[in-house]
C-alpha positions as CSV (number, residue, x, y, z in Angstrom):
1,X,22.6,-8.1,-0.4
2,X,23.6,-4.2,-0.8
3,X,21.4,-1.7,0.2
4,X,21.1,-1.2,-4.1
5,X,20.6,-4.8,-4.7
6,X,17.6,-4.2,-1.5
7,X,15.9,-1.1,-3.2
8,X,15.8,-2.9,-6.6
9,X,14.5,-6.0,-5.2
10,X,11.8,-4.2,-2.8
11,X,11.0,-1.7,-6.0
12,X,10.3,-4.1,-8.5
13,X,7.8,-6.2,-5.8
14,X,5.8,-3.4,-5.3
15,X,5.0,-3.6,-9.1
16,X,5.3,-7.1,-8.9
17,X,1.7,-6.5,-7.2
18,X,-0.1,-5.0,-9.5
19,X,0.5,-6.9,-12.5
20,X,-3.0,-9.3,-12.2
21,X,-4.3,-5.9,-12.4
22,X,-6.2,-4.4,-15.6
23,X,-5.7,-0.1,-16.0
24,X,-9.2,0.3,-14.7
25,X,-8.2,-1.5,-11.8
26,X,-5.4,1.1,-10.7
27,X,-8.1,3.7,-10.0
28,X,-11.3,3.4,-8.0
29,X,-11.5,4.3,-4.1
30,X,-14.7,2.2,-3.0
31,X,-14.0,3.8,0.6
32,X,-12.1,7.0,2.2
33,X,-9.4,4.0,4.1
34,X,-8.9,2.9,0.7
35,X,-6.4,4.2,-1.6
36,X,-6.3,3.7,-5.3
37,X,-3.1,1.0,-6.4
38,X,-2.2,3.7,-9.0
39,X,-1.6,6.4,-5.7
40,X,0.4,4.1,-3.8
41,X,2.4,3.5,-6.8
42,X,3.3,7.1,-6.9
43,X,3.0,8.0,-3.3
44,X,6.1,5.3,-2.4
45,X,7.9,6.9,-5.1
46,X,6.9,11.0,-3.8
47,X,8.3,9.7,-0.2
48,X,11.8,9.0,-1.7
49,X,11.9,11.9,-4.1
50,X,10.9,14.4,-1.4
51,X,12.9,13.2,1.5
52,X,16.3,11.7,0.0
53,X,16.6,12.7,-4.0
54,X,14.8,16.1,-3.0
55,X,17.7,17.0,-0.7
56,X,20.7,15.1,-1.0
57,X,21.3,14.6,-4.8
58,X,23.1,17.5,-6.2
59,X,21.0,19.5,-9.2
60,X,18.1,16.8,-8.9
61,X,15.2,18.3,-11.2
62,X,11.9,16.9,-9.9
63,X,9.8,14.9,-12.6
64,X,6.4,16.8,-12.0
65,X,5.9,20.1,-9.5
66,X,2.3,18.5,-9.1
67,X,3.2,15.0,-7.4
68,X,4.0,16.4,-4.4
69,X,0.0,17.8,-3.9
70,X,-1.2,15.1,-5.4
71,X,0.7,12.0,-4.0
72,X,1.8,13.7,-0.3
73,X,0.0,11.6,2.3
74,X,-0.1,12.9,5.7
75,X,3.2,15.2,6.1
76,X,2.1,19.0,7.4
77,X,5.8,20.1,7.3
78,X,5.8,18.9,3.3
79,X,2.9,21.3,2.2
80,X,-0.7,21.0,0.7
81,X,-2.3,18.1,0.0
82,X,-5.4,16.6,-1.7
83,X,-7.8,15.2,0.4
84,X,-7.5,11.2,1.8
85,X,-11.1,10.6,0.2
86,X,-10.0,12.0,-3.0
87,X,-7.5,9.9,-4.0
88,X,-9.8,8.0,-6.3
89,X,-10.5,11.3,-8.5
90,X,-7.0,11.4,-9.6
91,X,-7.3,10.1,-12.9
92,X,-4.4,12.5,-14.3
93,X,-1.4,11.6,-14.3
94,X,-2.5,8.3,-16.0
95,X,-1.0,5.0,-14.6
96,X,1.9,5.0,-17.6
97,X,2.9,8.5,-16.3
98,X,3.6,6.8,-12.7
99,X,5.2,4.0,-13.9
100,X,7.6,6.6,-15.6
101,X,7.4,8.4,-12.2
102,X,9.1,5.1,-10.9
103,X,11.6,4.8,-13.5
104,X,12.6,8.5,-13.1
105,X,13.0,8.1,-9.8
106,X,14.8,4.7,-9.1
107,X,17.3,5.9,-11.6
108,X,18.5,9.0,-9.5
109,X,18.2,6.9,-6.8
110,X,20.7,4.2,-7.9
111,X,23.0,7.5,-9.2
112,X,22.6,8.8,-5.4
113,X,23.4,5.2,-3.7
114,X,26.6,5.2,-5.8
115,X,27.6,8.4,-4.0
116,X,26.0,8.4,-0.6
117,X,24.7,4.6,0.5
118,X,26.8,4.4,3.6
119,X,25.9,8.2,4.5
120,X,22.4,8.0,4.2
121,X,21.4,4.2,4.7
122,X,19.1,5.2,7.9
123,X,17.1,7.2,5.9
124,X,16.8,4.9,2.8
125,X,16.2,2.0,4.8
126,X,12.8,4.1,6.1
127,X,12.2,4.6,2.8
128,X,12.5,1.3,1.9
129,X,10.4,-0.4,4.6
130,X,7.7,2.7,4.3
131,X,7.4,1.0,0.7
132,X,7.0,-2.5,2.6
133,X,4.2,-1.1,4.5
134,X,2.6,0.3,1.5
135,X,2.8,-3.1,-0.2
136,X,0.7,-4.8,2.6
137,X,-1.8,-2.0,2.3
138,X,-1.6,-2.4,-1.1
139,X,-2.8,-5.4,-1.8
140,X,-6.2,-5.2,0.8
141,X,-6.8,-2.1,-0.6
142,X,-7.0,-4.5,-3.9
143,X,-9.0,-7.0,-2.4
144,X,-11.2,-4.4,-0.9
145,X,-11.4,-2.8,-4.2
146,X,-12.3,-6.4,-6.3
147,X,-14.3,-7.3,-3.2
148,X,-16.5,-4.5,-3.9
149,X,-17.2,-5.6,-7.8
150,X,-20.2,-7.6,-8.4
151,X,-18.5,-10.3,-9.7
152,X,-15.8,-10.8,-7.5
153,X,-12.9,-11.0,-9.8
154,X,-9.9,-13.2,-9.0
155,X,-6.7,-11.8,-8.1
156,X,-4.6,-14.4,-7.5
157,X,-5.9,-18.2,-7.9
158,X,-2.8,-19.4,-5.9
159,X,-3.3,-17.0,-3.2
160,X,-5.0,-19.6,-0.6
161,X,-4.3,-17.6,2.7
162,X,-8.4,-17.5,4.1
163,X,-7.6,-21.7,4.5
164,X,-4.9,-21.4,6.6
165,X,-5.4,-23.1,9.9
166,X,-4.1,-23.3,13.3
167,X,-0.8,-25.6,14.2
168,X,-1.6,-26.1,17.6
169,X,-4.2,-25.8,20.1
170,X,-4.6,-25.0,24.4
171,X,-3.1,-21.9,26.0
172,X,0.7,-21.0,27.7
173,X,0.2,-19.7,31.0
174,X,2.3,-17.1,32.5
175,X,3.9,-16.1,35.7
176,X,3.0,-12.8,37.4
177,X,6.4,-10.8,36.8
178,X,8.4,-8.0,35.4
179,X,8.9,-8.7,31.8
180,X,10.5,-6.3,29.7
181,X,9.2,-4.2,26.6
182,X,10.0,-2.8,23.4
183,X,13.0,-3.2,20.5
184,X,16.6,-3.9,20.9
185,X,19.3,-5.3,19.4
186,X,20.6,-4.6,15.7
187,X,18.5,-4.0,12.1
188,X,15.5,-1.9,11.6
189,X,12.6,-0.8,13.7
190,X,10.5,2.3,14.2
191,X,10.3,4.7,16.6
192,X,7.1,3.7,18.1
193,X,9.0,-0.1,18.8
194,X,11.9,2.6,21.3
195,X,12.3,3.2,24.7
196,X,12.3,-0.6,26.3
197,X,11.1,-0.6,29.5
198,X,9.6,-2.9,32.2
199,X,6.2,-3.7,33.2
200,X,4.6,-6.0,35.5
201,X,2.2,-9.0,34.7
202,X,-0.3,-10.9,36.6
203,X,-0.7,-14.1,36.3
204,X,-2.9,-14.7,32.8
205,X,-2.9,-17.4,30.3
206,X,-3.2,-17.1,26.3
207,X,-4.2,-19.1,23.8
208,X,-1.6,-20.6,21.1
209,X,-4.8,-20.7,18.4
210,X,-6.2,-17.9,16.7
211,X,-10.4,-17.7,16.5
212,X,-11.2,-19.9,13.7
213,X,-14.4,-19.4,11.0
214,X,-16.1,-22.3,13.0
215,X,-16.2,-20.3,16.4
216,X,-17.2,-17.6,15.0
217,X,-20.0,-18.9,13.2
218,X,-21.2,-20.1,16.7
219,X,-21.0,-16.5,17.9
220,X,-23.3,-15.8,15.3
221,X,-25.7,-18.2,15.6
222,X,-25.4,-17.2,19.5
223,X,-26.6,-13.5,18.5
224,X,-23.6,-12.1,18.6
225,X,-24.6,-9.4,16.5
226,X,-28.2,-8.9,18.4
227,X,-27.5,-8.7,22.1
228,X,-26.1,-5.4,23.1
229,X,-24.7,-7.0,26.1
230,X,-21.0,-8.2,24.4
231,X,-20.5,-5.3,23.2
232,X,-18.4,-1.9,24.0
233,X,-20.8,0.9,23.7
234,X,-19.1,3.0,20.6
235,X,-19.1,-0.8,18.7
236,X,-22.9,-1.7,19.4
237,X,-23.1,1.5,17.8
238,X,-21.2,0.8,14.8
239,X,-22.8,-2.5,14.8
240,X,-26.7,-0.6,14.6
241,X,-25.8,2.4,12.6
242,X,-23.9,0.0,9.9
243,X,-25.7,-2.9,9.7
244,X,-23.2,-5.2,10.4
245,X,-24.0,-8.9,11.0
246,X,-20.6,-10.8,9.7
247,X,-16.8,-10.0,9.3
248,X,-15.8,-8.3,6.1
249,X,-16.3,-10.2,2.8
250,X,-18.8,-12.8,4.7
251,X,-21.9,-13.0,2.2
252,X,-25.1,-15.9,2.4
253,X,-25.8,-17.1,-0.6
254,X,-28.5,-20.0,-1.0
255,X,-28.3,-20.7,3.2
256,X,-24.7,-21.0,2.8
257,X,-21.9,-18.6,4.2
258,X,-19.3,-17.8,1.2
259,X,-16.2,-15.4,1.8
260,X,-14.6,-13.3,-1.2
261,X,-10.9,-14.0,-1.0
262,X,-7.2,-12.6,-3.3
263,X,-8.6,-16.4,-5.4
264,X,-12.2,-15.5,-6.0
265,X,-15.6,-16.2,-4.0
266,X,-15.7,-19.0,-2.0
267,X,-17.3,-21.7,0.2
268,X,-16.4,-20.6,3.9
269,X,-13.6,-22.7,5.4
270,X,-15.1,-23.4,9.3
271,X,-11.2,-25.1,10.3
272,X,-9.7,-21.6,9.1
273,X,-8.4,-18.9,10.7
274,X,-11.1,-15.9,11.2
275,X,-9.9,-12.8,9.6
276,X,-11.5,-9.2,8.5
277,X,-12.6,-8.5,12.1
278,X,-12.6,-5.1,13.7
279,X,-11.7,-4.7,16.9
280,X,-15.1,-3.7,18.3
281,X,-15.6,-7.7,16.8
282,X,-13.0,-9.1,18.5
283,X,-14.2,-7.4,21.8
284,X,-17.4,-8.9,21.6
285,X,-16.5,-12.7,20.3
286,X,-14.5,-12.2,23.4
287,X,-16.9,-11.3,25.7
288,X,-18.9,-14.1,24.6
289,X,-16.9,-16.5,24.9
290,X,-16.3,-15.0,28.7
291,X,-12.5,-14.2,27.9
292,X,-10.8,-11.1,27.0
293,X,-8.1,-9.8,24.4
294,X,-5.1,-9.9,25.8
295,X,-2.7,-6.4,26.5
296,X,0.0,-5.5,23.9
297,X,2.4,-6.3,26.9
298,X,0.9,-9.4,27.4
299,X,1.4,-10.6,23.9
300,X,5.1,-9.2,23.7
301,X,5.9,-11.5,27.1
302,X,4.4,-14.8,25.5
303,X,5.1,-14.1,21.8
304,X,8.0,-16.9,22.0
305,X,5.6,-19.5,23.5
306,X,3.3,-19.7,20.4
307,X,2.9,-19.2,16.4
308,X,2.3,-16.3,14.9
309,X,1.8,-14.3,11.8
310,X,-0.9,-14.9,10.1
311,X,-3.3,-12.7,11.1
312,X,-2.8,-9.3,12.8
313,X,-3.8,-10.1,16.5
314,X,-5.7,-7.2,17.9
315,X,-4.5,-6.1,21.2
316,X,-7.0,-4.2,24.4
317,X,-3.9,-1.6,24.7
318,X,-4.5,1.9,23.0
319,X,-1.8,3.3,21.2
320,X,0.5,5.4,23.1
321,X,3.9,6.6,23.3
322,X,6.6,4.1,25.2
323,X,8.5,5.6,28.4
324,X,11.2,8.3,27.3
325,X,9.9,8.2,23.5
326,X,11.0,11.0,21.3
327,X,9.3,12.2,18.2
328,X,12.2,13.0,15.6
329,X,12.1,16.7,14.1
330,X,10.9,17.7,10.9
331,X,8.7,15.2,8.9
332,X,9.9,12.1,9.9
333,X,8.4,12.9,13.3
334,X,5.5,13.0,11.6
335,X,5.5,8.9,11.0
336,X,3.8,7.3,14.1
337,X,3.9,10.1,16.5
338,X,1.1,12.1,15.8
339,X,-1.3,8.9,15.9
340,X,-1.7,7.6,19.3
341,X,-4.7,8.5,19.6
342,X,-7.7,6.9,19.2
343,X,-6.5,4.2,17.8
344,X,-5.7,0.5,19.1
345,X,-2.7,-2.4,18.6
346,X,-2.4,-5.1,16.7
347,X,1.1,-7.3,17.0
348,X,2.1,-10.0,15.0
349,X,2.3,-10.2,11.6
350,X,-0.2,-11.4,8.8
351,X,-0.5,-13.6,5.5
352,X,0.0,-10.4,3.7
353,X,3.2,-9.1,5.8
354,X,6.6,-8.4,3.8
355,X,9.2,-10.3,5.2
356,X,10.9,-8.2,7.9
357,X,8.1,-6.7,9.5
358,X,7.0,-9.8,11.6
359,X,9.4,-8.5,14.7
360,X,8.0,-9.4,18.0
361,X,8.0,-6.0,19.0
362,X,6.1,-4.3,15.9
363,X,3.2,-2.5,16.9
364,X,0.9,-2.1,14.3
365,X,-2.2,0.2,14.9
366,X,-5.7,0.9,13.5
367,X,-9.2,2.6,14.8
368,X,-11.3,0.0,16.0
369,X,-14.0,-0.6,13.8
370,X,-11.5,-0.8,10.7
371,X,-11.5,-4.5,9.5
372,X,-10.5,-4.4,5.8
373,X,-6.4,-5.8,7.0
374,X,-6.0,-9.8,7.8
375,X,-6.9,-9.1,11.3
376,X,-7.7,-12.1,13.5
377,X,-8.8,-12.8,17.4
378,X,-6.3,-14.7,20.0
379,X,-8.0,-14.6,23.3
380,X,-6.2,-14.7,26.5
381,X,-7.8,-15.4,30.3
């Protein structure tokens, strides 16, 4: 496939996404961590205008001196910005404007491949799997947003990931050692995955399952959301101040636990994978269950020894640079550097994952009481 035949394909999915969607649906923000389907429409499209059209397409006009402050996300060096939270108020440029946004857009952008493909494939291809990203965080930023209707709309009928189930069961145990970290070889990866390096292991074992609905269930049942004692301080917090007593999209109805999922409300599946848990959660279940969550490093050594991607499998490591990482200049460096903080890893992969960004050595990241991504439990011993 050429690197135009790529963009077209990757392009067109992203819409591809939204077309269950109604116009009212390409708007609301029920939460600040949620962004409306119309903005990541046009923010995808901003990130390839500003950084490759912008600057390396000679006489390129841009289609609206406004999308820049209204569809930048996070980039300091790029200028102003409107506020995370506010997304949602955006409700000019209508959705047929940023479909025309795309159009305008993709058009320079197959002119520009024509001339400089080879020259600039780097920086397209971060374009292109930035986009990939944004169609993960697109579509649970849909469910979140048809989660949060009273009716629980159906996305997608056919959409049956909250039944998938484990493929194998007991846990791979592993030598103490020096195992080695991080990306290498050939295709794409981000910074964050640079600067492989060695650590040393103890002797641990993890388990080739993921937490199911069924042992979760039990954790509640336990008091699992009650008893202060499995939990971290900051998430028995959370867990007080919120009111939380289930994962995500968990509701009773008539003594029975039902979970909204991408095909509607439904009975809970107890054989199913768990998913929608934070990693305050995940620290507790674990607990519990007298185990732990195993390291980042951990998971990277044993990663070959069991199935994964289904779930994003939350991780005890914080987020932090690798040995010898370097932040690139300008705005790019502004991609994953300026996060590790605060926030904590998740490896693996998920139902909801493009295809290309299940690499052993992604490192996905999120603060810990954020739970609205297929995130799932493996424990480890």
């Amino acid at each position: 496939m050429t690197l135009s035949d790529r963009y077209n394909s990757i392009r067109k999915h992203t819409e591809h996404l939204c077309n269950a969607l109604t116009t009212e649906d390409f708007v609301p923000q029920p939460a600040d961590f949620v962004s409306p389907p119309k903005w990541h429409l046009a923010h995808t499209t901003w990130f390839f205008e500003q950084f490759v059209l912008n600057d390396h397409l000679p006489d390129y006009k841009l289609f609206d001196d406004d999308f820049s402050f209204l569809f930048n996300s996070y980039y300091n060096f790029v200028g102003k910005r409107v506020f995370r939270a506010d997304r949602g108020n955006i409700t000019r440029p209508g959705v047929h404007e940023v479909f025309e946004y795309r159009s305008y857009v993709d058009m320079h952008m197959q002119i520009l491949l024509q001339l400089k493909s080879e020259e600039l494939k780097d920086l397209i291809e971060l374009g292109l799997n930035h986009e990939q990203q944004h169609q993960e965080l697109l579509i649970t930023d849909i469910k979140y947003i048809l989660g949060n209707n009273p009716i629980f709309p159906v996305y997608d009928e056919n959409i049956d990931w909250e039944k998938q189930e484990n493929e194998e069961t007991g846990f791979v145990k592993l030598e103490e050692g020096i195992y080695e970290i991080g990306f290498e070889g050939e295709g794409f990866s981000f910074d964050n995955e640079h600067g492989r390096h060695k650590v040393y292991l103890h002797d641990f074992e993890i388990s080739k399952s993921l937490v199911t609905n069924a042992e979760y269930l039990e954790f509640i049942s336990n008091g699992g959301y009650t008893n202060f004692d499995y939990w971290l301080d900051e998430g028995w917090s959370w867990v007080t101040e919120n009111k939380i007593e289930a994962p995500l999209y968990w509701h009773k109805i008539d003594g029975e636990w039902h979970n909204y999922t991408l095909g509607g409300l439904e009975k809970l599946n107890p054989e199913a994978i768990l998913t929608h848990i934070s990693f305050y959660e995940a620290a507790a279940f674990a607990a519990w269950k007298k185990m732990r969550l195993p390291t980042e490093f951990e998971w990277e050594a044993a990663a070959d020894k069991f199935n994964w991607g289904k779930r994003w499998e939350w991780t005890n490591s914080a987020y932090l640079p690798y040995p010898n990482f370097k932040k690139p200049e300008g705005a790019i460096g502004e991609y994953n550097g300026k996060f590790m903080v605060n926030q904590m890893v998740l490896r693996g992969a998920s139902c909801a994952t493009p295809p290309q960004h299940d690499r052993k050595t992604y490192r996905n990241f999120f603060h810990a009481h954020e739970r609205w991504q297929f995130n799932g439990i493996r424990l480890a011993k």
